[in-house]
Structures are given as structure tokens and as C-alpha cells.
N, C-alpha and C positions, 0 to 999 in steps of 0.2 A: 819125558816122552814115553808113549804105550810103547812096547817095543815086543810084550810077549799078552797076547789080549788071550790064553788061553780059558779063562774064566771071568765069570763079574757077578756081581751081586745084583740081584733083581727083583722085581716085584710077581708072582704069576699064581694061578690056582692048581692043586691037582687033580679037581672034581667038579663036575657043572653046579653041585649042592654045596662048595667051599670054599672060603671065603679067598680071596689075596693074602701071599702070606710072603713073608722072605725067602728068597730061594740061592742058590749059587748057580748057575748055568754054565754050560760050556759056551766056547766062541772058534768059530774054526782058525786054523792055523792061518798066518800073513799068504793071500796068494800074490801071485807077482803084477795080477791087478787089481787087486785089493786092498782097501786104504781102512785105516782105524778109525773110527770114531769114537772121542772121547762125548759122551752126550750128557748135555747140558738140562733141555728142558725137551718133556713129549707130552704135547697135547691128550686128553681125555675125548676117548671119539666114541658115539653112541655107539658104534659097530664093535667095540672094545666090551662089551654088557652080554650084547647078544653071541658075539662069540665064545667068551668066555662061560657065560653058562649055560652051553649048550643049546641056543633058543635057534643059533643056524646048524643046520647038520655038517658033520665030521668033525668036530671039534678034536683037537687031540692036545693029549696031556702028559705034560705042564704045559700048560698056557701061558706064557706071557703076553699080554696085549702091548701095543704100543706103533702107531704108523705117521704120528705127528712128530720128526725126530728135529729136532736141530744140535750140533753139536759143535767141538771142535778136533780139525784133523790132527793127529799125532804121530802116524805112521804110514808108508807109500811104499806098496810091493815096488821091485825093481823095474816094472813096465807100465807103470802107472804114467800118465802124462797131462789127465784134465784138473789135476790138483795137487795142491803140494803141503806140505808139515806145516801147520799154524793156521790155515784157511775154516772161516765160517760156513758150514754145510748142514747141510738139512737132507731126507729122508723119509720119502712118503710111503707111499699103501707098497711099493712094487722092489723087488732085489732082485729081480732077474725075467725073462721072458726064452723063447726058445729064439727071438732074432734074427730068423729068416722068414719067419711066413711076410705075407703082403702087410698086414698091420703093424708087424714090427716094422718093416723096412719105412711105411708112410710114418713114422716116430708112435702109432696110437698101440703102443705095448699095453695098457690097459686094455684092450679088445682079443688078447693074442690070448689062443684057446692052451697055451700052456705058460700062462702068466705064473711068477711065484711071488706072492704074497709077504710084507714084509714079518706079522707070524701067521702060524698055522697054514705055511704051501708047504711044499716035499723039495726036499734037498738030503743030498748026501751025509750032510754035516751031523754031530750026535745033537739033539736024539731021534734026529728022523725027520724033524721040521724045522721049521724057522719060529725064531723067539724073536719078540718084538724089541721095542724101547721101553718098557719100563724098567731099565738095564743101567747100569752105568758105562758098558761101551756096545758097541758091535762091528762086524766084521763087513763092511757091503763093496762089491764091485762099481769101481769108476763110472762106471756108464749109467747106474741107480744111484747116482751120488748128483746134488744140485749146490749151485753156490749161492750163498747167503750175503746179498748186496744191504742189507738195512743197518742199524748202528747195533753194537755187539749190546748194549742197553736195552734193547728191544727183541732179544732172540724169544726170550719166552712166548710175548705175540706174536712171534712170529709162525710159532710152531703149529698151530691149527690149520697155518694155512697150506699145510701139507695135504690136508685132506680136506676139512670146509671149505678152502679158498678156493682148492683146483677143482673140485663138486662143481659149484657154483659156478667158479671164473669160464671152464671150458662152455659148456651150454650159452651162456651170453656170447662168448664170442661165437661159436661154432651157428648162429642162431643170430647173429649183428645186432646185437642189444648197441646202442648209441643212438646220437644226434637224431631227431624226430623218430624215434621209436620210443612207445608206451607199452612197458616192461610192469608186470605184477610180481610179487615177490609172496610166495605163501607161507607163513609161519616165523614169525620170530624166535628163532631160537639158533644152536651154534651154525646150522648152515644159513637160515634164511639171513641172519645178520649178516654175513661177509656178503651174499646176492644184493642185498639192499646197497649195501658198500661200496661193492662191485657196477652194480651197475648204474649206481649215480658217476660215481668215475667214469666211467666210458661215454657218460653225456646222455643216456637214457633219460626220460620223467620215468620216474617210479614210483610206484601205488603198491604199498604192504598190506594185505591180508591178514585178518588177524582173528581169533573167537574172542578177545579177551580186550575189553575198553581199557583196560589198564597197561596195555600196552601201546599205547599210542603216540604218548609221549616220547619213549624209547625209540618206536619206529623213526619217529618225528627226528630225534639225535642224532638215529644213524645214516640220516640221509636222505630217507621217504621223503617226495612232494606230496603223499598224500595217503590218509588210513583209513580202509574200509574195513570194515565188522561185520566178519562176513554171517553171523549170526542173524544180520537184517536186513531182511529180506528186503525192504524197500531199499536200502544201501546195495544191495547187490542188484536189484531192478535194473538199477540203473547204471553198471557197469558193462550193459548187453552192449555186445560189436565195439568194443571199446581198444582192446589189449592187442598190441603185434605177436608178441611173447607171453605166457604167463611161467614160470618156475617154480614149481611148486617139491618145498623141501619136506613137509610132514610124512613121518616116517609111523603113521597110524591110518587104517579104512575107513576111507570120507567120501563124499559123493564129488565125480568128475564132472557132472553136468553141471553143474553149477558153477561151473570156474569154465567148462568150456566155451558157455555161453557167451560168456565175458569176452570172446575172441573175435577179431573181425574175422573179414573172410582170406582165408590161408593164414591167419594166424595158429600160432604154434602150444601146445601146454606140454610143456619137458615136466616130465619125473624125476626125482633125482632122491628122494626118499624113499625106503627101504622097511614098507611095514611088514611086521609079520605076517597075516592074513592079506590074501589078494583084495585089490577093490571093486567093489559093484562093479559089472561093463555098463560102458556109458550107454545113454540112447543113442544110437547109431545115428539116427534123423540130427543131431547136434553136429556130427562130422560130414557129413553127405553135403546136408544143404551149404553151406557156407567154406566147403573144400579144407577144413581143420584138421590139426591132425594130433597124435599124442605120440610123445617119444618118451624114451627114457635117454642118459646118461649117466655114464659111471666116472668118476674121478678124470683124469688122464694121460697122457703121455708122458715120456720124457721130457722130452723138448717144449710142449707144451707148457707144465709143473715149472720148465724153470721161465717162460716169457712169464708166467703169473707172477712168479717170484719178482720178477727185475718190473712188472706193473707196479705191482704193492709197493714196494721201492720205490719208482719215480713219485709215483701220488700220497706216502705216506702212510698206505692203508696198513692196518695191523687186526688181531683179533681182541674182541673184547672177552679179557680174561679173569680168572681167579685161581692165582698161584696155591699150589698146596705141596703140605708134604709127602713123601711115598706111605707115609705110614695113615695117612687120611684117605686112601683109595677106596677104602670100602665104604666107607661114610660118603663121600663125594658118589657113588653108583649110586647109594641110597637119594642121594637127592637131585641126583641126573634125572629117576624115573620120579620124582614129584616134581620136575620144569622150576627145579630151585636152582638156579645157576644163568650168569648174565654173562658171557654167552657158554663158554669156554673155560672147562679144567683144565689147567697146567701141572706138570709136576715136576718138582725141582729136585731135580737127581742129586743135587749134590746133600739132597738128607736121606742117601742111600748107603752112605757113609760109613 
């Protein structure tokens, strides 16, 4: 049993210009509702690229990235009550919120204007901020802590769905992706796959979006009733007033109107990708006439993260992975940013050894 989590060996950068390297980190002290985690396996999250070399502002250094955690519990301060020593747990984007505003209290702590980040938010702890999972333990409060319903076989896909799963999962529900609604799904890659996934479970038709023929097949695997290429133009013709919902996960400046279009009327196009550069504004007459409208969403709640959790669970769903060692990190960024990867990096802590 972890009984003294002062330190652990981890993976993180000291420079937006260098590379991941080994590091030793601090872990704050047992609080009396804070539980240990010994972690197992932490998803590879695009937002893990851009933070670390500094592509989103305030980066702060050491870096360790890591928000996809699953793990197992090993230690329970003396007030702890929602979990106990040996329990499978997981560990998304969020370790704390301030708890009283109206968002915390509704569970949507992702919207709570003093959310803390599971790395790079502000906390007391040394060195100032929060270090992520690419760790071999961490220290999180009870309340930021979800239970891991799936077979311990399967923790590693499980771990993306910290952060792709609940991306995706929250927007369809929040949006009633099911039964007689026609759901689009934009981009095959680690979010669009668990959407595609996602919203065939919930009893959606879903139609994947894609620039690339050679992914159709894939689409086709993971669920899609159907592949459009959105390159053709007669193919997108005729997707006009089509869609209830579109979800659109590419995290690169594309044009909106062309997937608005695709929307009946008060149908919905959720954001949930995160490019660097803003995109075109759409033509307004695309939203006006037909009462459309465009949202974003960001991950989500508590309470919410863990219904996605015990979804994936009942239906089976997991992420499509490819396990690596902590010492493949930088090789694996390199071929995040050339879309060499089906869907999802993993990393198996225990070659942190």
C-alpha cells in the first residue's frame, strides 16, 4: 500500500522547445479527503501537445501532461467516504472547482470560472501547479475521483474516456442524440471515434464525416450507418436539412457553412474541437433562415463523467487504443501531429519503473 505518496517518478518538459524527459515530482501530503492513486494507464490527449509546448498561453514549468488517469486506490485520508483501498478509479481533466458557485452546485464543475485543471491549474501544492498522469501516482480529493465499473482487463481503454468519452458523451446527451435523431459525427480521429461509438449506443443513425476515402471503412467498424466525404461536394449536396445534431470534433480552421447547412431547421452544430486559429464566421443567412444554431462544449461534470463511465460499462464501449511505453512519448506526439494513430495513445505506467 502507498502509504507515504511524497514523490514519483514521471514523465514532463521544462521548456515549450523540450522534449519529455524523466523527472521526479512532488505529491502533496495524504489529506483527510484525499485518496492515493497508484496509476495504471493515462491516455495521450491532443490538448497534452499543445499545452506542453506552449501553443495555449500560460504554460508553466515542469509540465507534466496527463488527464486520461485510470488507476488503482491505495491509500484513504481519515474522512474519505466515496471510496476505499483496492477500488478501480479513474481521473479526468478536473481536481478541484471552487464548489459553491451555481455550476458547481448544478454538478457542471467544468463551467466553474475557478475550475483547477488536473495539470497546469494553481494550487498550493509544490511547485505551484498541478502535474498530471504521466506519473506513477497522484494525490486527488474524493469528490474528483470516478469509479471504474469495466473489467480491470480493460482499464487501459478505458482511460481516454476521461477526456474523449466525456467530450463527446456530454454534447449528445445534453443535445438527445437517440432513437429517431440523425447525428453527424466530424472527423475520425481520438474524439470523433468514441462520438461515432457513442452515439450509435444511445440508438442515434449516424453519418461520419470524413476528408479522407480511406477512412470509411474504419468509420464503417466503429458504428457509422453511413460515410460521407465531405470533400464532395455532390456528397455534401445532398446532406442539405438532413442532420438534428452535427458534432463536430476537428480541432483545425474549416469552413462552418458547410456542415451548417447539413441541419434541419433548429437543428444543432456543437464544437467540441479546439483549433488553434479561430474559424471563418459562418454566413449568418445559414443560421437566421432555418433557426440553427452553433454551440460549443467542453468535457464535463462530475456526476456527469461518471453516468458516461457506468454507460460505457453497460454497452461495452472502450477506446480504440495503442499502448506504448513512457519512454515512446515523444515519438508518439510526433505521430499524433501526422494522424498516425487509430484512435488513442496509452501509456503504461508501469514502464515508469
Amino acid at each position: 500500500m502507498t502509504t507515504n505518496p511524497a514523490s514519483a517518478r514521471a514523465y514532463g518538459a521544462h521548456a515549450a522547445d523540450r522534449a519529455l524527459e524523466p523527472l521526479t515530482i512532488p505529491r502533496r501530503a495524504l489529506g483527510a479527503h484525499d485518496v492515493v492513486i497508484d496509476i495504471l494507464f493515462c491516455g495521450v490527449c491532443h490538448s497534452d501537445i499543445h499545452q506542453v509546448r506552449a501553443e495555449w498561453a500560460g504554460t508553466l514549468y515542469p509540465c507534466v501532461p496527463g488527464h486520461e488517469i485510470v488507476g488503482r486506490l491505495t491509500a484513504v485520508g481519515a474522512q474519505v467516504t466515496r471510496h476505499e483501498v483496492g477500488d478501480l478509479v479513474g481521473v479526468g481533466c478536473l481536481v478541484d472547482s471552487c464548489r459553491q458557485c451555481p455550476d458547481c452546485q448544478d454538478g457542471l464543475e467544468n463551467y466553474c470560472n475557478n475550475l483547477v485543471f488536473t495539470y497546469n491549474g494553481p494550487t498550493a501544492d509544490a511547485p505551484g501547479h498541478t502535474l498530471g498522469g504521466y506519473a506513477q501516482r497522484i494525490v486527488v480529493d474524493e469528490r474528483f475521483v470516478l469509479a471504474i465499473r469495466h473489467p480491470e482487463s480493460q482499464l487501459a481503454a478505458v482511460a481516454p474516456l476521461l477526456c474523449a468519452g466525456i467530450t463527446t458523451y456530454s454534447p449528445l446527451r445534453h443535445w438527445q442524440a437517440g432513437p429517431g435523431k440523425t447525428v453527424g459525427v466530424v472527423g475520425i480521429g481520438g474524439l470523433g471515434h468514441m462520438g461515432i461509438k457513442l452515439a450509435r449506443a444511445m440508438g442515434a443513425q449516424v453519418v461520419a464525416f470524413t476528408t479522407s476515402e480511406c477512412k470509411r471503412e474504419s468509420a464503417l467498424t466503429l458504428g457509422a450507418h453511413e460515410v460521407v466525404i465531405s470533400r464532395d461536394s455532390a456528397a455534401m449536396a445532398a446532406q442539405a436539412g438532413r442532420f438534428d445534431l452535427v458534432l463536430d470534433t476537428v480541432a483545425a480552421e474549416h469552413d462552418l457553412d458547410a456542415l451548417l447547412v447539413t441541419l434541419k431547421r433548429d437543428g444543432q452544430l456543437v464544437l467540441v474541437g479546439a483549433p488553434a486559429t479561430p474559424h471563418p464566421f459562418p454566413n449568418v443567412f445559414n443560421l437566421l433562415l432555418k433557426r440553427r444554431g452553433i454551440h460549443g462544449s467542453v468535457i464535463g461534470g462530475i456526476p456527469e463523467t461518471q453516468a458516461m463511465l457506468d454507460f460505457c460499462a453497460l454497452h461495452g464501449i472502450l477506446a480504440d487504443i495503442e499502448l506504448i511505453r513512457a519512454d515512446e512519448i515523444n515519438a508518439a506526439y510526433e505521430r499524433m501531429l501526422r494522424g498516425d494513430v487509430q484512435y488513442r495513445f496509452v501509456i503504461d505506467i508501469a514502464t515508469l519503473a
